[in-house]
C-alpha positions, 0 to 999 in steps of 0.5 A: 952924463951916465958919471954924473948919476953916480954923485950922492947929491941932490942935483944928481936925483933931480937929474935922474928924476927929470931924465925920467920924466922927459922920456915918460910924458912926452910918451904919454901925450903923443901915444894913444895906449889905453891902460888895461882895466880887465888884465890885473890880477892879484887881490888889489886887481879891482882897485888898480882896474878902477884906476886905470879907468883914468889914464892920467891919474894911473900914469902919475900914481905908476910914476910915483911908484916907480921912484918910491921903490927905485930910492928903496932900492937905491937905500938898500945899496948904500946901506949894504955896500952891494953896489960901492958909491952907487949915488943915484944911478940905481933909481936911474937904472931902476926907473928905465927898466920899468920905462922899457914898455908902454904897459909899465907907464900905468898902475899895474899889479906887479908894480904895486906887488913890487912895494911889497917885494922891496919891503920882504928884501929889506927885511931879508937883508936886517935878519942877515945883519942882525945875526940871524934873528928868526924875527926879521925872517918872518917878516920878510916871508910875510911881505914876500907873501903879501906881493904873492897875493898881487903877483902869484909866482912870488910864492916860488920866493920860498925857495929863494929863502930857504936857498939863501938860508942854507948858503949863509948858515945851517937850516933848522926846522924853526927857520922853515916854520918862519917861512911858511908861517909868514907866507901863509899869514896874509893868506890867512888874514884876508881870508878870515876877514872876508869870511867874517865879514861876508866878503867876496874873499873867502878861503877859496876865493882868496886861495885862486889868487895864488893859481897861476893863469896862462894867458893867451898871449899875442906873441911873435918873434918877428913883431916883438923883434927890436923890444926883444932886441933891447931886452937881450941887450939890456941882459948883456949888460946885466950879465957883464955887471954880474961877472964885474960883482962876482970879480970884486965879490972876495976883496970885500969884507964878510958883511959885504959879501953876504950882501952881494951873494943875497942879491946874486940869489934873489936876482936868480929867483926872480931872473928865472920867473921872467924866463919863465914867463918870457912870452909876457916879457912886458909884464913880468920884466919889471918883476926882475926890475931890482937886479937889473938895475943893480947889476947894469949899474955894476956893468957902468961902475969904474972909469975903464972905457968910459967913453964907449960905456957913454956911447952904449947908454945913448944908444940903448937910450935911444933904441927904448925911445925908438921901440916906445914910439914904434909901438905907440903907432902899431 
């Protein structure tokens, strides 16, 4: 089955699309979870709240979401060439890492902070194609820092940028004013219009959604046991997808090589804020849900050893089904 997403056709996205929805309703109708209304965080944490307080319309609009930014990324490998003939297996991919746990079938902050990451990458990857233009940079900073507004750690993507910069061409301090500048301007922008407009969000209001809050987590590694072994699981198959990119990276042309290098450093960034924040690995694991995608794609590419990749997908697919009915009865 796992072949047949690999197809750019419109039966492979309808396949992909029903494959999804089979393992996303039936979960809805049997599970009794209860999405949360009081844990989103981020400017548009009110309005996702007040969503949430209707199961079935944040259940439908988190789908949505899902499929939106699973075509982007999916549009964003063909155009690139990070993933060669990639048809519809990174919506798939990308689709089945925001299925991995019940809190991610409803409207979250990170979820929608994520339009706003996919937004910021596509510009990243224009200004490393249209030669360097100080434009494109500045507005993928104000992208990334509108998603910092929903999902705090993304203002770390300031070393993402700068890092990717100096791997592709020599930093100039205009280069870094572009960055700040982008990142600090929906900052600024909310601010001066609540601040204007008597808002709740003023400078200092709007300031706390950049602080990071620990939460108090319930985590233990006996409970969580089969969802942490599906994760290390699922990150094999990214590590080994990852060495098939890194193998393949110096027979490709220089444009390709720069699109797959800019992916291995923002899988990095965003690899690393998952660890970070490993004990809500529910939470932050779809923050990492692009790279994953793309790199288990790169591990199922090729025909070697197709059957036994065949069997690893089934099982993997039935372990995640497994491990969401098992936590729908705790």
């Amino acid at each position: 089955m796992i072949r047949k997403f690999f197809d750019n056709k419109i039966g492979s996205l309808t396949l992909v699309i029903l494959v999804i929805m089979l393992i996303r309703i039936p979960i809805f109708f049997v599970t009794k979870y209860q999405p949360s209304t009081t844990l989103n965080t981020g400017i548009l944490s009110n309005f996702i709240n007040e969503i949430n307080s209707v199961r079935w319309l944040s259940f439908v609009l988190s789908f949505l979401v899902v499929i939106i930014e699973g075509l982007i990324v999916n549009k964003l490998c063909w155009e690139y060439n990070i993933v060669e003939k990639p048809g519809y297996v990174i919506l798939y991919f990308f689709a089945i890492a925001n299925s991995c746990f019940l809190e991610n079938f409803y409207l979250s902050n990170v979820q929608l902070g994520n339009v706003f990451v996919l937004i910021g990458l596509t510009y990243f990857y224009l200004y490393i194609k249209n030669n360097y233009q100080r434009r494109w940079l500045f507005l993928s900073a104000l992208f990334f820092g509108i998603s910092a507004l929903c999902i705090a750690e993304h203002y770390w993507v300031i070393i993402f940028l700068i890092v990717a910069i100096i791997l592709f061409k020599p930093i100039l301090p205009l280069d870094i004013f572009a960055i700040l500048f982008g990142l600090i301007m929906p900052y600024y922008l909310v601010s001066a219009i609540g601040y204007l407009s008597n808002f709740s969000y003023d400078f200092y209001n709007t300031w706390q959604f950049w602080v990071i809050k620990n939460k108090t987590l319930d985590f233990h590694w006996l409970k969580d046991g089969p969802e942490i072994l599906l994760l290390f699981l699922l990150l094999i198959f990214v590590f080994v997808g990852v060495l098939q990119i890194v193998g393949s990276y110096f027979r490709s042309n220089v444009e390709t090589r720069r699109s797959k290098l800019a992916m291995l450093i923002f899988g990095f960034y965003v690899l690393s804020i998952f660890f970070i924040r490993f004990k809500d690995y529910a939470h932050y694991f779809i923050v990492a849900s692009v790279p994953i995608s793309i790199f288990i794609s790169g591990f199922y590419e090729g025909n070697k050893w197709r059957k036994w990749k065949e069997f690893l997908h089934l099982m993997t697919l039935l372990f995640l089904i497994y491990t969401l009915f098992r936590n729908s009865t705790l």
